[in-house]
N, C-alpha and C positions, 0 to 999 in steps of 0.2 A: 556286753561283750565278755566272753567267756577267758578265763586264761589257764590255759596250758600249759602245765611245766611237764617238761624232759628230763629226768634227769639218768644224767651218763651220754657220754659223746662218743661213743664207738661204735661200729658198725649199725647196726638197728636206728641206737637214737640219733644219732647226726644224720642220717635219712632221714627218718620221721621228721625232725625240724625242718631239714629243707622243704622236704615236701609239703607240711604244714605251711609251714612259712610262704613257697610260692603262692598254694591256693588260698587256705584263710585267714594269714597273714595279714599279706600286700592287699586282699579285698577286705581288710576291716573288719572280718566277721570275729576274730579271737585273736587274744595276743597271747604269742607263742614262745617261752622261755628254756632255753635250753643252759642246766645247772652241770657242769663240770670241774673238777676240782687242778686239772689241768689244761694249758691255754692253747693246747693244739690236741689235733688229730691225727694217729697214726693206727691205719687199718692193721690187728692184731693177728689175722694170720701171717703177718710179714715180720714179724716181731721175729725170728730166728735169723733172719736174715740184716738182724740191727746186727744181737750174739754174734753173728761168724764175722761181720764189715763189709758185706755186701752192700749193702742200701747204709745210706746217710738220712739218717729220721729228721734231720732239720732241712733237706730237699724234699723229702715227700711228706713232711707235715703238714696237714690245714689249721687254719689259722681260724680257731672258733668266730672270733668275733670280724674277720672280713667275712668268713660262711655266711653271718648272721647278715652283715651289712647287704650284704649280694643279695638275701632270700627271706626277707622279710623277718627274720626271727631274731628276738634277743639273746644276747650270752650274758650269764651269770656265773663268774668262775666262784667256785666255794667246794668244799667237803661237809657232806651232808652229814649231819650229827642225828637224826631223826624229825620223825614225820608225826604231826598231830591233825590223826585225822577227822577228829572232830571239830577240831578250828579249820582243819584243810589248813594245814600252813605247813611248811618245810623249815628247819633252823640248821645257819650254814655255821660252820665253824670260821675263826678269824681266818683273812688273805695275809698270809704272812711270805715275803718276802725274800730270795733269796740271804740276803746281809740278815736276816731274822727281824728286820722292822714291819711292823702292824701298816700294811696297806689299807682295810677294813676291816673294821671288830665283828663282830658276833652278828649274826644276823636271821629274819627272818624272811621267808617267800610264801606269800599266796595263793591256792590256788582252785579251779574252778573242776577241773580234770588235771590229774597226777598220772605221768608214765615211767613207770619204774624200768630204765636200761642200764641194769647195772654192772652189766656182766659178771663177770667169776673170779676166783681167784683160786690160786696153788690148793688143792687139798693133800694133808701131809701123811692121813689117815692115820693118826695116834701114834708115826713111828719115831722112835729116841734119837734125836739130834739132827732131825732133819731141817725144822726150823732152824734151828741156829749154824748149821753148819753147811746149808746147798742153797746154789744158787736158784731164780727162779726166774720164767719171762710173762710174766705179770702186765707189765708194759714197758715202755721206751727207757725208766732209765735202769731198768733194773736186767733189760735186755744192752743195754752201754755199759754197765761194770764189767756183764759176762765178759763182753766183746775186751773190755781195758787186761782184765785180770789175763786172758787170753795171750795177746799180743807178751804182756810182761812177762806171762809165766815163759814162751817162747823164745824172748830174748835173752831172758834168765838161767834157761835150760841153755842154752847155747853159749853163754859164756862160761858156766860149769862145763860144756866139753871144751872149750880150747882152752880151759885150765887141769884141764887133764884127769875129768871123776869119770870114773868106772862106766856108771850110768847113768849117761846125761839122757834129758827127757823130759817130756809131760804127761803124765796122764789125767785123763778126762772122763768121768763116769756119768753116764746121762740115764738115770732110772726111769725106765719109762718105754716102751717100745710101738707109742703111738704115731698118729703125723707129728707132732712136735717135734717130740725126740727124732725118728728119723730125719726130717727135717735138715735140721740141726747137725746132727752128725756128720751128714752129707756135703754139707756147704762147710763144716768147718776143715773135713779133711781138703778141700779145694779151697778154703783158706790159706792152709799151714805150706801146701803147696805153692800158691802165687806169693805169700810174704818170704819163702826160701828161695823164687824166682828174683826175688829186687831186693835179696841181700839183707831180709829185715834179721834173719837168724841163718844159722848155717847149721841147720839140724834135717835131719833124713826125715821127709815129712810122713812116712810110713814106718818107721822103725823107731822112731823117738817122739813123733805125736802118736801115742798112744789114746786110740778113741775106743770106749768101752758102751755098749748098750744094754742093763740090763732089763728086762721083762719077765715079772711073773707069768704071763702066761705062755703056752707053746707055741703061737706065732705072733709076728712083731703086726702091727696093724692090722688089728682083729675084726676093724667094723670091714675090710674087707674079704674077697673071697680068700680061700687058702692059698692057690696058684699065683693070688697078685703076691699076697704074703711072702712066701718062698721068693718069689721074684726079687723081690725089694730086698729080700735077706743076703739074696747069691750079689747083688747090686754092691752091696753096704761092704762084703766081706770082699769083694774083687779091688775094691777101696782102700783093705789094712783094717776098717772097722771092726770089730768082733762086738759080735752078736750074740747075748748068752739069755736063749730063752730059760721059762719054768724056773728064772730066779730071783727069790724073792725076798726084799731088805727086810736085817731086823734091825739095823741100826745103821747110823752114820756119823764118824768123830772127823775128827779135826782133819786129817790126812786122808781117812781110808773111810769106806763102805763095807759092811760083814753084813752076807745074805744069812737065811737061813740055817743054812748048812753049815756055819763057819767061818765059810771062806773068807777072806779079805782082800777086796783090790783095791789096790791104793789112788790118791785121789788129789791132786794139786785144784783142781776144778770140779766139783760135783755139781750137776743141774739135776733138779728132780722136777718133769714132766711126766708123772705118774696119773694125773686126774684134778679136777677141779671139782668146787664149791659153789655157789652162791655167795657173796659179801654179807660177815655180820650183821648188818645194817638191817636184811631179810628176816632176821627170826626177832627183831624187836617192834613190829609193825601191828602184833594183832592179829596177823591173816596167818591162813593157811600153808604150811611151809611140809616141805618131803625130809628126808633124812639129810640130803644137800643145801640145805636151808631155800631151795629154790619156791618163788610162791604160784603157790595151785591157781591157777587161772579157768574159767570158763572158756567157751565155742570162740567167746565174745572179746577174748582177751582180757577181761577184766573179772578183778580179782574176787574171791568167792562171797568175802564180807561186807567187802565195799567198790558199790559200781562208780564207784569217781576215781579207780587207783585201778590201775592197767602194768601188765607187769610184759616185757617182751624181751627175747635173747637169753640167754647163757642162765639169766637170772628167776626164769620162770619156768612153771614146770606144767606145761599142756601135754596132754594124752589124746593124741588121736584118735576118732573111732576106730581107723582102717589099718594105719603106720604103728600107734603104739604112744610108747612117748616120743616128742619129738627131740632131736639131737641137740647139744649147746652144741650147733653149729653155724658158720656166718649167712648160710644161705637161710635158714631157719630164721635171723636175724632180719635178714633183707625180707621174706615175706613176709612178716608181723609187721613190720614196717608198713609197707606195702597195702595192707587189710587197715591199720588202725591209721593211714594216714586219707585214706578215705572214708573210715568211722568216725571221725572227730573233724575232719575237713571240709565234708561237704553238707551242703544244706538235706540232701537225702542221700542217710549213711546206707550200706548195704546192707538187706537184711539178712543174707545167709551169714553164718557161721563161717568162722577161720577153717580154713582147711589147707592142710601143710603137702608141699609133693616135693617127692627126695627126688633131687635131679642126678644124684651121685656124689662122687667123690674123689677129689684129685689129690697127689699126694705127690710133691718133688723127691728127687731124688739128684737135687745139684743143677748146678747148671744146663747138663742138658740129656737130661732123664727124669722121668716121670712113671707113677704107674697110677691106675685107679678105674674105675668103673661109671660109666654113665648109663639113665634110668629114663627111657622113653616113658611116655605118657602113660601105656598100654601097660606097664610094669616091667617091660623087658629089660634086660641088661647087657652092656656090651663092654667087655674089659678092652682098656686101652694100655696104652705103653708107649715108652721110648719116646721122637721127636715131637711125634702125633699131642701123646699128651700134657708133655711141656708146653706146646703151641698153647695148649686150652689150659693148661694151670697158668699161664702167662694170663690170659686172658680173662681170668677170675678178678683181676685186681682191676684191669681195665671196667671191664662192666658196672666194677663199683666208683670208678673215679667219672666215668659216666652217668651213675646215680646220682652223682652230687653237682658233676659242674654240667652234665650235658654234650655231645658230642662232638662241638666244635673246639671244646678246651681242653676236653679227652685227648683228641688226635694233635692237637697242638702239643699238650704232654708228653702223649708216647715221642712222638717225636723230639725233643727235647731229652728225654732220659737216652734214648736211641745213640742221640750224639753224643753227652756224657758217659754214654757206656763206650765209646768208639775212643775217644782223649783221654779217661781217665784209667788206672788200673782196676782191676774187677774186685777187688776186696781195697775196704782203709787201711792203711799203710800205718796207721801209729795214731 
C-alpha cells in the first residue's frame, strides 16, 4: 500500500486529502497524510476579511485532524524543513507549543508519492523596509495582528481627538492594487464605519480613517477588463478611498511610504499586497523552479525530475498549451485537486493530461458589491456587477465548504453563519 503525503492544507491540498482520503483511503488501497504546520484550516481568499473583523477565523476554521477523522486521511502537524528525495522521506521540524515546550522533536515522514501544496507567500520584490516595516496576509494570524493593530490604532486615533490634537486619525497604506488589496480596503472602510456605529471610536470614518491604495500600474485589478477596473475604482473612491495608480514604492520606513517620485504618505498601518512567491522550501528540492521559485510541473502534474513529487496551487508553475501559464489562483487550486485526486486515487488513473479552464473572476467590493467577469465554456465573457455578483462571489466559499464536507453540512452551515450574521454585529468589536 502506497502512501501519500500532502503537504500544505489550503485550498488544493485539503481537497486532495479528503478526496484521497474518501476513495483510496477508507478502501485500503493508500495511506493518505496530510503534513501541515498549523492545526486548522482557513480558506485564504477570506484572509481580508479576518484584516478588517468581518469573519471570526476560529468559527470558520476546519479542524485538520476531525477532516482527517471524517475522511479517511491522516494529519501530521509539522514545518517541513526539506525533502530527501532519494530516500523519499520529508523532515519536520520540532511541534513546539504555544508556552514554547517541545510537544514532538524532530522528525521524519515517508513517502511513496509526495504532493507539494504549498502555496505562496508575500513577495517583497527587493524593496527597502518592506519586510520589516508592512504588514502582510499570509495566513490567519498575521491577517489577526492586522485586524488588533487596526481596531487600536482607531481607538488611539480617537482619544488624540477628544484630547484636543490638531489631527487626529489613521492612515492606512495598502501597496497593491489587486483583489487583495481592494479587497481589503473595502471591508475596512465598512469596518471603521460599524465600530463608529457602537461607539468603538468617535472618529469620522471617512475623514480621519484614512485608506490609501497604491498601484504601480494604471489600473487597479489588472487581470480584469478595463471598464470592470474603472468601476471598482469609482466604487473604492465614492467610499473616501483614494486610489493612486502608476505609483510605485521605492521604500518603506517606520511611519511613512515614499513612491518613486518622492512622495511620502504617511502610514500607522502599511499592508503590502503587491504579489507573491512560491515558499523557500521550493528552490531547495533539486527540480525545476521559475523566477518565483514556483516548481515546473508536467500535463501530468508531476514534477519535471521526479515522477513521485507532484507539485499543485500557488506553488507550481504549469503552462497551458491553450491559457498560458496558469494563475496562483484558488479555482486553479480546486482543479489540480480534482485531476490528481483521481490520478493517484483510483485503480485506473486518467490518461489525458491536466487541463485548466478559467471560469473567471470575482472580486468584492464590501458587503454588498462586487465586480468581475465570468468565462463560458465556448470562451466568451460576460462582466457582471453589483447584487448579481456578490450573490456569486458569496457563493465561491460555498462551493468550496461543499468540496470538503458535502451538501448536507454546507447548507446546514450557511445556515448557521446566516443566523450569526442576523445576532451578531457585522465586524469584531475589539
Amino acid at each position: 500500500m502506497d502512501t501519500i503525503v500532502i503537504v500544505g492544507g489550503g485550498a488544493g491540498g485539503l481537497e486532495l486529502a479528503t478526496r484521497l482520503g474518501n476513495s483510496a483511503g477508507k478502501a485500503g488501497r493508500a495511506r493518505v497524510v496530510l503534513v501541515d504546520r498549523w492545526p486548522t484550516h482557513f480558506w485564504k481568499p477570506l484572509l481580508h476579511t479576518v484584516a478588517s473583523g468581518k469573519h471570526d477565523p476560529q468559527v470558520m476554521a476546519i479542524d485538520y485532524a476531525a477532516q482527517a477523522a471524517e475522511h479517511g486521511f491522516e494529519f501530521a502537524r509539522g514545518e517541513v524543513l526539506g525533502v530527501d528525495r532519494d530516500a523519499r522521506r520529508i523532515s519536520l521540524a520540532p511541534w513546539i507549543a504555544d508556552d514554547g515546550a517541545e510537544v514532538l522533536p524532530a522528525r521524519s515522514l515517508g513517502y511513496d508519492k509526495l504532493v507539494l501544496a504549498l502555496g505562496s507567500v508575500t513577495n517583497y520584490f527587493g524593496v527597502p523596509g518592506a519586510e520589516r516595516h508592512v504588514l502582510t496576509l499570509d495566513d490567519v494570524a498575521q491577517a489577526e495582528t492586522f485586524r488588533q493593530r487596526f481596531v487600536a490604532g482607531c481607538i488611539q486615533a480617537s482619544a488624540r481627538q477628544a484630547a484636543g490634537a490638531q489631527d487626529p486619525g489613521i492612515d492606512i497604506v495598502i501597496v497593491g492594487g489587486g483583489a487583495t488589496g481592494v479587497e481589503l480596503a473595502a471591508e475596512l472602510s465598512h469596518s471603521a464605519r460599524t465600530l463608529a456605529k457602537y461607539n468603538v471610536h468617535a472618529l469620522d470614518p471617512v475623514r480621519h480613517v484614512r485608506i490609501r491604495i497604491l498601484e504601480r500600474g494604471s489600473l487597479l485589478l489588472p487581470h480584469l477588463h478595463p471598464r470592470l477596473s474603472k468601476r471598482a475604482a469609482r466604487h473604492l473612491r465614492a467610499l473616501g478611498i483614494k486610489v493612486l495608480t502608476d505609483t510605485a514604492v521605492a521604500r518603506v520606513d517606520a511611519g511613512a511610504v515614499v513612491d518613486t517620485e518622492g512622495c511620502t504618505y504617511p502610514s500607522a498601518i502599511t499592508l503590502w499586497a503587491a504579489g507573491v512567491e512560491a515558499p523557500p522550501l521550493c528552490a531547495t528540492l533539486g527540480l525545476s523552479t521559475n523566477r518565483l521559485r514556483q516548481i515546473a510541473v508536467a500535463p501530468s502534474l508531476q514534477a519535471l525530475e521526479d515522477p513521485d513529487v507532484y507539485a499543485i496551487g500557488d506553488c507550481a508553475n504549469f503552462v497551458c498549451p491553450i491559457l498560458g501559464k496558469v494563475p496562483p489562483r484558488a479555482q486553479a487550486a480546486h482543479q489540480q485537486a480534482l485531476y490528481l485526486a483521481q490520478a493517484l486515487g483510483q485503480v485506473s488513473p486518467p490518461a489525458a493530461p491536466f487541463a485548466y479552464r478559467d471560469y473567471g473572476s470575482l472580486v468584492s467590493l464590501g458587503p454588498l458589491a462586487a465586480v468581475g467577469v465570468l468565462t463560458r465554456s465556448s470562451g466568451q465573457k460576460y462582466a457582471v456587477g453589483g447584487a448579481v455578483a456578490r450573490l456569486l462571489y458569496a457563493l465561491l466559499y460555498r462551493k468550496h465548504q461543499m468540496a470538503l464536507h458535502g451538501v448536507l453540512r454546507m447548507s446546514a452551515q450557511t445556515v448557521a453563519d446566516w443566523i450569526r450574521d442576523k445576532l451578531m454585529p457585522s465586524v469584531r468589536l475589539h
